[in-house]
Structures are given as structure tokens and as C-alpha cells.
C-alpha positions as CSV (number, residue, x, y, z in Angstrom):
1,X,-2.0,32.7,7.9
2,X,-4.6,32.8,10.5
3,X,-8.0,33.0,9.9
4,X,-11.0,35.0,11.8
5,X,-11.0,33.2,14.5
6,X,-6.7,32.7,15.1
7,X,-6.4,29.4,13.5
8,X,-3.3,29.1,11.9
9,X,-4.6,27.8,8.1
10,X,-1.5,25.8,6.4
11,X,-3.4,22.6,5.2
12,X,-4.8,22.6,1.4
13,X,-6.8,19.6,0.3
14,X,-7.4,19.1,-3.4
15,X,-9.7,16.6,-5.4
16,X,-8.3,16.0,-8.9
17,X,-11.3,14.1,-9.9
18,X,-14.9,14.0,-8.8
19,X,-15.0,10.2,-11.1
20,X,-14.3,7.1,-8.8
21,X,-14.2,3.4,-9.6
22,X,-16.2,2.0,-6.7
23,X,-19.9,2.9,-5.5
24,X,-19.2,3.1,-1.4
25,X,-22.4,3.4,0.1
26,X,-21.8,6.3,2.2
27,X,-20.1,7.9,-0.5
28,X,-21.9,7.6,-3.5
29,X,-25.3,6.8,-5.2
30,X,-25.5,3.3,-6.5
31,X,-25.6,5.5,-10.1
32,X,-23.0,7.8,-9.2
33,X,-23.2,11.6,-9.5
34,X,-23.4,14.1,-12.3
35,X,-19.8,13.7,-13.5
36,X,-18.4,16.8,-14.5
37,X,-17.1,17.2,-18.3
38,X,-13.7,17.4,-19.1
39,X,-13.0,20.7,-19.5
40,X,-14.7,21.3,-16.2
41,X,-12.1,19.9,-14.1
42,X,-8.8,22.0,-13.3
43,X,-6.0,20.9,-15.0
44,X,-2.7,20.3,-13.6
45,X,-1.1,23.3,-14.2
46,X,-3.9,25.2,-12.9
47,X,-3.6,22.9,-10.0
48,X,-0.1,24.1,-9.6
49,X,-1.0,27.7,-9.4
50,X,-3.2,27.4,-6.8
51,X,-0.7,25.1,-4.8
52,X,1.7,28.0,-5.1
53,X,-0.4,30.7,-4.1
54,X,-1.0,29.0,-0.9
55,X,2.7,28.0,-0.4
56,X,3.4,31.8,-0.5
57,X,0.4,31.7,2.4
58,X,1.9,29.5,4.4
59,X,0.3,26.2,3.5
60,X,2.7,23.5,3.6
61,X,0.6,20.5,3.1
62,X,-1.3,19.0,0.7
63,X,-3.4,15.9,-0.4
64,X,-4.8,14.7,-3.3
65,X,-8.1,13.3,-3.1
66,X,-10.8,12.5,-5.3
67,X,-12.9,10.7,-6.0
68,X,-10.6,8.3,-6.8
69,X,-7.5,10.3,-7.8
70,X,-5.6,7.3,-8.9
71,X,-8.5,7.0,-12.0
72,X,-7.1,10.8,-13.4
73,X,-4.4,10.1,-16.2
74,X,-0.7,10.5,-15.8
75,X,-1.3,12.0,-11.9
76,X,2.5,11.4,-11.4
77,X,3.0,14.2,-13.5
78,X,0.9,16.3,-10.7
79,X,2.7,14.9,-8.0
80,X,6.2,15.8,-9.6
81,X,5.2,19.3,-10.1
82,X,3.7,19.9,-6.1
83,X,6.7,18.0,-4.9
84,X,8.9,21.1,-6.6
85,X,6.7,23.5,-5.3
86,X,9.2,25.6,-2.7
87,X,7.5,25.5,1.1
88,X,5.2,22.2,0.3
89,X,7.0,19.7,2.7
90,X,4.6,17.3,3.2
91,X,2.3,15.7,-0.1
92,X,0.0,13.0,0.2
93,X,-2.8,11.3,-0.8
94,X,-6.4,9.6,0.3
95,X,-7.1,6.4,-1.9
96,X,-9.5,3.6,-2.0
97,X,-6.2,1.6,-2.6
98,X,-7.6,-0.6,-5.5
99,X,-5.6,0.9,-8.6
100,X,-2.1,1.5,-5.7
101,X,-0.5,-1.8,-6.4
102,X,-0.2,-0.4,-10.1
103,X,1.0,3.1,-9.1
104,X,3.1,2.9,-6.2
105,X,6.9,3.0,-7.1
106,X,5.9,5.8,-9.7
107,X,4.2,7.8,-7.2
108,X,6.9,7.5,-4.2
109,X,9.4,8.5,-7.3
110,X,7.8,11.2,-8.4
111,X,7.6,13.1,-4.4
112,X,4.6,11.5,-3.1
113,X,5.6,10.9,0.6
114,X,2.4,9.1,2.3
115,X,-1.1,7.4,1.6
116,X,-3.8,7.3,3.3
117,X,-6.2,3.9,2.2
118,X,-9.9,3.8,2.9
119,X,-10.7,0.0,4.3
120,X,-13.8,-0.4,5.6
121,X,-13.8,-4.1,6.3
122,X,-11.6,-6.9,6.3
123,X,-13.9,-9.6,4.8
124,X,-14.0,-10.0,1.5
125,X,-18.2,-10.0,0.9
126,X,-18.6,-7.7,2.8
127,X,-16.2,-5.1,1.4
128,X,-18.1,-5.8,-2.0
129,X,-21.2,-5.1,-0.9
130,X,-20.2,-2.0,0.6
131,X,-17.8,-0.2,-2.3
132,X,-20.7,-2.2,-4.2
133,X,-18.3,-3.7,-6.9
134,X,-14.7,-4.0,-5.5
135,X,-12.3,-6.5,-3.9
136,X,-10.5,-6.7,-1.2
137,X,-7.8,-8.4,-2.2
138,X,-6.7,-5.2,-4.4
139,X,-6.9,-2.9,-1.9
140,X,-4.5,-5.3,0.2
141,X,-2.1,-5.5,-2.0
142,X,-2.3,-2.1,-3.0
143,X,-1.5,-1.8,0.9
144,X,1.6,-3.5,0.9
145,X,2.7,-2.1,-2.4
146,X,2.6,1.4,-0.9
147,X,4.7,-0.1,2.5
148,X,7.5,-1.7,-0.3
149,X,7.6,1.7,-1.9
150,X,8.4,3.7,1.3
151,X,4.9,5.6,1.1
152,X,4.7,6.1,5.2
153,X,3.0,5.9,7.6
154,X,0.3,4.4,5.8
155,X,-3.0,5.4,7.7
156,X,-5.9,2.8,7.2
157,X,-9.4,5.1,7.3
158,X,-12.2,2.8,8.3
159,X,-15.9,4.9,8.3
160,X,-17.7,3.4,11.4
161,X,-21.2,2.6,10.3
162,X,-23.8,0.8,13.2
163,X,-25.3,-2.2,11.6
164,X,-22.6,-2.5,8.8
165,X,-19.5,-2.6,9.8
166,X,-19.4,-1.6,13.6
167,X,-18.7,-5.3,14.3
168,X,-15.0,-5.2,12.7
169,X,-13.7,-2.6,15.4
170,X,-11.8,-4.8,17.2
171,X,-10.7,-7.0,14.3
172,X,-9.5,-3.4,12.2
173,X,-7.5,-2.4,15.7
174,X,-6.1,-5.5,16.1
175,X,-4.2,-4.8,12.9
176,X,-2.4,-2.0,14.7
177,X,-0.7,-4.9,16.8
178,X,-0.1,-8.0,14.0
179,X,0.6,-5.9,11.2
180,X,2.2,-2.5,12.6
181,X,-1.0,-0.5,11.1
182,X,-2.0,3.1,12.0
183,X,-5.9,2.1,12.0
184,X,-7.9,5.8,12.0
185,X,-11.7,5.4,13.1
186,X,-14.2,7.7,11.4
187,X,-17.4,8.7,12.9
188,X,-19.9,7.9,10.2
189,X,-21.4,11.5,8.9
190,X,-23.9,12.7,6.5
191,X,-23.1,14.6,3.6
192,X,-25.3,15.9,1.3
193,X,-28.0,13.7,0.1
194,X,-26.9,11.3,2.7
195,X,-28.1,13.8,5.4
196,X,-32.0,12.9,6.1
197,X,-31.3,9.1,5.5
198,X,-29.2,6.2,8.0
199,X,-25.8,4.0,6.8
200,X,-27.6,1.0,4.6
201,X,-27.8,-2.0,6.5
202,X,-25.5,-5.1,4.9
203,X,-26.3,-8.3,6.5
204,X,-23.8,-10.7,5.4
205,X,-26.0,-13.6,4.8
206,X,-29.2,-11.7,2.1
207,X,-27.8,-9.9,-0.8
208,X,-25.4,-11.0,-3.7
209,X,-22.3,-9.5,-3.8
210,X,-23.4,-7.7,-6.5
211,X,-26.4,-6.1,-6.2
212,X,-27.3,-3.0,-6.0
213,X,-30.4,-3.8,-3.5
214,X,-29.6,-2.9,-0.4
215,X,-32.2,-2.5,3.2
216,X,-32.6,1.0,4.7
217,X,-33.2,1.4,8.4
218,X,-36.4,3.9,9.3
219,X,-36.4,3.1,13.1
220,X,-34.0,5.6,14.1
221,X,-32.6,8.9,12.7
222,X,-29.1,9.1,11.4
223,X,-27.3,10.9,14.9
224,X,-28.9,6.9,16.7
225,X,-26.4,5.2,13.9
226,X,-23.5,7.2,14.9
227,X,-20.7,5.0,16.6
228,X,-19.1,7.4,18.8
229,X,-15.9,7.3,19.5
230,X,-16.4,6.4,23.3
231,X,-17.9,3.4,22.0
232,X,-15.2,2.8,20.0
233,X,-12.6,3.2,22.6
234,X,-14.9,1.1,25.1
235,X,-15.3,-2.1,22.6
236,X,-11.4,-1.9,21.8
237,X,-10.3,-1.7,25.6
238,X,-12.7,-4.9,26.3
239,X,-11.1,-6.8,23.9
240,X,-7.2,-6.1,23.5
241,X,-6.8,-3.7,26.7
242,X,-6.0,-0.3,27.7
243,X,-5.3,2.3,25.0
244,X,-2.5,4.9,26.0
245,X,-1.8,8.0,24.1
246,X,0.5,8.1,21.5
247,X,2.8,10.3,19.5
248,X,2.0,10.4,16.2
249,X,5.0,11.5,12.5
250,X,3.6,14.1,10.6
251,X,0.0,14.6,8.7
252,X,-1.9,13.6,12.3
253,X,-4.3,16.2,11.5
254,X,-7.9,16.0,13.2
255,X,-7.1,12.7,15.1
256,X,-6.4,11.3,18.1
257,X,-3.8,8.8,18.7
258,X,-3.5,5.7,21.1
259,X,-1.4,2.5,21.3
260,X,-2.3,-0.2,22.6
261,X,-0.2,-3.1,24.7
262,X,2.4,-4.2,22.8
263,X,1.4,-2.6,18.9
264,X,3.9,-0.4,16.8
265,X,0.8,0.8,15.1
266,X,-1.7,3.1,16.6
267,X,-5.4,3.6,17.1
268,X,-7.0,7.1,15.6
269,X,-10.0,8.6,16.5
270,X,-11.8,11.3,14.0
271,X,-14.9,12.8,15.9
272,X,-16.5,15.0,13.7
273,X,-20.0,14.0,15.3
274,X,-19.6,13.2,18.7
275,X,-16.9,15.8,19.5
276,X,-16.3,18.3,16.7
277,X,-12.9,19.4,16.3
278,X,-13.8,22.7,14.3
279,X,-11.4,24.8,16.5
280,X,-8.2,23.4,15.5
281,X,-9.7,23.4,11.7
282,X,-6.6,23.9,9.8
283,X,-7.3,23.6,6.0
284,X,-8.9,24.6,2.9
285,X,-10.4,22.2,-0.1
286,X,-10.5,22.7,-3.7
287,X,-12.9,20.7,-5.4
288,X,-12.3,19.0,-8.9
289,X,-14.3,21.8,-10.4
290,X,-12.1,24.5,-9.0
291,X,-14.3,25.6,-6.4
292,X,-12.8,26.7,-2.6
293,X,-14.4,25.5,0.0
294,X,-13.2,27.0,3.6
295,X,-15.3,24.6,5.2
296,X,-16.5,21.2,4.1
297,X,-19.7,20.8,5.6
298,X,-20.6,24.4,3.9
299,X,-22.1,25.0,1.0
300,X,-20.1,28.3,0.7
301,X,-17.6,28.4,-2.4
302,X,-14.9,30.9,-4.4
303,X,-14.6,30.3,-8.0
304,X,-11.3,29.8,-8.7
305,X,-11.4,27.9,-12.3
306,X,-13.5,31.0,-13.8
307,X,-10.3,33.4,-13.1
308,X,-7.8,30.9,-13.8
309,X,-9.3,30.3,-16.9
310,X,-9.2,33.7,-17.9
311,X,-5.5,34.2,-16.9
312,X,-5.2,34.8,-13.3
313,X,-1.6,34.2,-11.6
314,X,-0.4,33.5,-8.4
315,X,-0.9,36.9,-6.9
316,X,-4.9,37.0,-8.4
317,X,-4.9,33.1,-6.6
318,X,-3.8,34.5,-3.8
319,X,-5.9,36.8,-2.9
320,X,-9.1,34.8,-3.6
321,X,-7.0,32.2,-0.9
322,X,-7.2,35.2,1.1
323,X,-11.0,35.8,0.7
324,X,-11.5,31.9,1.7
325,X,-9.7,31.4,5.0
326,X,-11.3,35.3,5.7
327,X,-14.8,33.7,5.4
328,X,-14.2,30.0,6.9
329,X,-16.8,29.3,9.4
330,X,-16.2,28.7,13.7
331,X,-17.7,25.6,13.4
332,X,-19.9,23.5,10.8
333,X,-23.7,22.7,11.5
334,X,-24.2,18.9,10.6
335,X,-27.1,18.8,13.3
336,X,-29.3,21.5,11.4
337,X,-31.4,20.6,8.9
338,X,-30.0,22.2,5.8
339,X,-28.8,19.8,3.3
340,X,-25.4,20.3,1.2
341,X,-25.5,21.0,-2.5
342,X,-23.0,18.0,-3.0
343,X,-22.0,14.5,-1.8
344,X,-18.9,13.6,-0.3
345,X,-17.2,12.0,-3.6
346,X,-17.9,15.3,-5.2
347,X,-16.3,17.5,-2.6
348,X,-13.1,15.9,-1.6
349,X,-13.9,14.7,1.8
């Protein structure tokens, strides 16, 4: 189905929980958010519904996000009903990685085809200080876990933040050489009460690993801690030489895809800042609350839960699908000043 302004829509995004086991700065409050109640969230068979309204629509994919959707009880059982769902051909998932070690097999089993694992750094302090309680060494082997089950490509998201993390570029696309990884770079954005503030600053050497304390930069607004992607490409080229384009399998979505000399994994660009890809947007996002959301960087939303809850079937769903991709924006507006109702952990990303 195309939307309003002829982009084909046939990507659904869904968070099964807005509850996450780690604190990542640019995520979440140190506190967390307002968690919703129980009864608040969807449940699966709801969930279902919705996923076959937008098969008969012409959505074919869908990920499961969160939060952390590997904290939600018995999510195999979601998986295994999508996967059945005639016309969704490609299901996935977005996960911190830190619970996928445990969850793997029974995923890959159940019809989950792919993951996508946020790493952020690959040094061990440092990655506790920003999730602001996890390890490393789970996501790692939650990583590898994921390769032994056949859940591929695997698609390592690193969020680019200046003054945090910026000096890992090289090290995280080296990876795409030694280890075969398809490293994605992620222009750092603001989201909600993020918006009128800058990435914290990390130094490695003040700071236990875990506290909560953590230094604010006021020189500069947030656009001046942006690491574009032409810096990106620039410090990665210096190091490890030229990066070529690259064909990507499926699920390449809003990326950009390079190789570099000698690597069967690939370097991926996501520019929502520095060169927004809002006209190839191809997807929709249910939030754990049942909420549409045509665009994520709008505050605009269809209640789906209320008229599931009060009996709604795939046709009702449908139409409301309809209604969404009918009102999804040209293009978001992350340099006005409006702030979003809600954080990134309670949207879906």
C-alpha cells in the first residue's frame, strides 16, 4: 500500500514491552519511565490481529522491539504465531543482546529469522557506564549464541555519541573484517526528553561503574554532538582504507552499505540527522500500549488497544492501518523545537 506521498508502506515495527533491563543513557532515565500496567500492554493475540491486518495490506516484515523484548514472558509463543502469519516473510528482532544467549535456539525454532544487537562499545567499563548496569560479556555471547542458532545476518547497531563513544569507530568497523560483522552506525538523535539536552559525557577514568552520576556537556547544543556520517566514513577510510558499496540480504532498511578491503562483513550508515531518509520511509510502529505511530519522531497516534479491546477484527484493524499510513508525515522535524510526548524505550525506536 502506498501512502500520501507514493511510498510503498510494507514494514511494521512492534514493541512488545516498554520494560527494559538496562538504563542506556540515550535511551532511558537513570529511573526509567512510567512503566505501563499489565493490562495496558497488548497481548499476543492482539498482537496477532494487528500483524494480520497489515499482512492483508501488504506489510511483509516485522520486528519486535521493546524495550527489551526478550524481558516479556514466553515471547516464543509470539514469534511462533507471526511466523504462521500468511505474507510475513521476513520476522525479526532489535535486542540489547544480554538475555539472547538464553533465548536463541528457542527463538530461531520458533520462526525468528534475524537479530539485530545494540553494542555500543567494545570495552567492558565503558559499556557499563553507558547501559548504566550491564556487561559486556553477555551481550557477546548472546552474539555468538544467535550466529550458532542460524539467526542471520546479525546487524550490530552502535549509536554514535561525540565524547562517549565516537572514539570506538574504527575499533567497532574493524569487526566487520576479524569477525565477519555487519556493523550499522547510528547518528546519535534526540527523542523526547532527550531533545533540549547533549549525549552524557563518560570519561573512562572518573565514575564507578556503577553510578548513576554522570557529567553533562552545556558548551554546545545537541546538532554540535552529532557524529555525522561523513565523519564517520572519513575516520574509518584513514584507518582501514577505502569503503566500497555493498550489497546487502534482506531487512537493509534505512542504511547504507559499504565493505571495506578484504571484510565479509559490512559497514552501515543510518543518517537520520545529517541526511534524513524520510522519503524512502517504509513502516509503521505499534507501541507496547497499542498505539500507531505512522511516524516516529511524531507525536501523532491511532488507538488501536481501545477497539481491540472492545472486539475489533482484522477488517476493523485494517482500516485504522489504513487511517495511519493515510496520515504519515513527508518528513519528521527533529530540528524544531517541539519535544515528543515519549522517550525512545517507550516508542519502539
Amino acid at each position: 500500500m502506498l501512502d500520501s506521498f507514493a511510498r510503498p508502506i510494507n514494514y511494521l515495527r512492534i514493541s512488545v514491552t516498554d520494560r527494559c533491563n538496562l538504563r542506556c543513557v540515550y535511551c532511558m532515565p537513570p529511573d526509567g519511565v512510567p512503566q505501563c500496567a499489565h493490562d495496558d500492554i497488548l497481548r499476543y493475540e492482539e498482537i496477532e490481529i494487528v500483524v494480520r491486518a497489515a499482512a492483508e495490506l501488504g506489510i511483509h516484515k516485522v520486528r519486535l522491539t521493546g524495550g527489551e523484548p526478550l524481558v516479556r514472558l514466553r515471547l516464543t509463543d509470539l514469534v511462533r504465531m507471526l511466523a504462521r502469519i500468511p505474507g510475513i516473510d521476513d520476522l525479526s528482532m532489535t535486542t540489547n543482546g544480554t538475555l539472547l544467549a538464553h533465548y536463541a535456539d528457542a527463538l530461531a525454532a520458533a520462526g525468528l529469522k534475524r537479530v539485530n544487537v545494540s553494542l555500543d562499545t567494545l570495552k567492558p567499563e565503558r559499556f557499563t557506564r553507558i547501559t548504566r548496569w550491564g556487561r559486556l560479556e553477555d551481550t557477546l555471547r548472546g552474539i555468538a549464541a544467535a550466529q550458532r542458532a542460524g539467526l542471520t545476518p546479525i546487524k550490530i547497531n552502535m549509536v554514535v555519541m561525540r565524547g562517549v563513544n565516537d572514539d570506538e569507530i574504527v575499533d567497532l568497523a574493524r569487526q566487520s573484517i576479524t569477525n565477519g560483522w555487519h556493523v550499522r552506525f547510528i547518528e546519535w538523535m534526540p527523542v523526547g526528553a532527550s531533545r533540549g539536552s547533549v549525549p552524557p559525557v563518560l570519561p573512562d577514568h572518573t565514575a564507578s561503574a556503577s553510578s548513576n552520576v554522570f557529567q553533562n556537556s552545556i558548551q554546545a547544543g545537541w546538532p554540535d554532538q552529532v557524529v555525522t556520517a561523513a565523519e564517520i566514513c572519513a575516520r574509518i577510510e584513514a584507518a582501514l582504507g577505502p569503503l566500497e558499496p555493498a550489497q546487502t540480504e534482506n531487512g537493509a532498511g534505512p542504511a547504507r552499505y559499504y565493505r571495506l578491503p578484504g571484510a565479509t562483513g559490512t559497514v552501515g550508515l543510518i543518517t537520520p540527522i545529517s541526511e534524513h531518509f524520510c522519503s524512502n520511509c517504509n513502516r509503521l510502529r505499534l507501541t507496547a500500549d497499542g498505539q500507531l505511530r505512522p511516524c516516529l519522531l511524531s507525536d501523532f497516534e491511532i488507538d488501536l488497544r481501545t477497539p481491540l479491546r472492545q472486539g475489533a477484527g482484522v477488517a476493523k484493524v485494517r482500516a485504522l492501518l489504513e487511517r495511519a499510513i493515510g496520515n504519515k508525515p513527508e518528513r519528521h522535524h527533529l530540528g524544531d523545537s517541539k519535544v515528543e510526548k515519549r522517550v525512545m524505550s517507550q516508542i519502539g525506536g
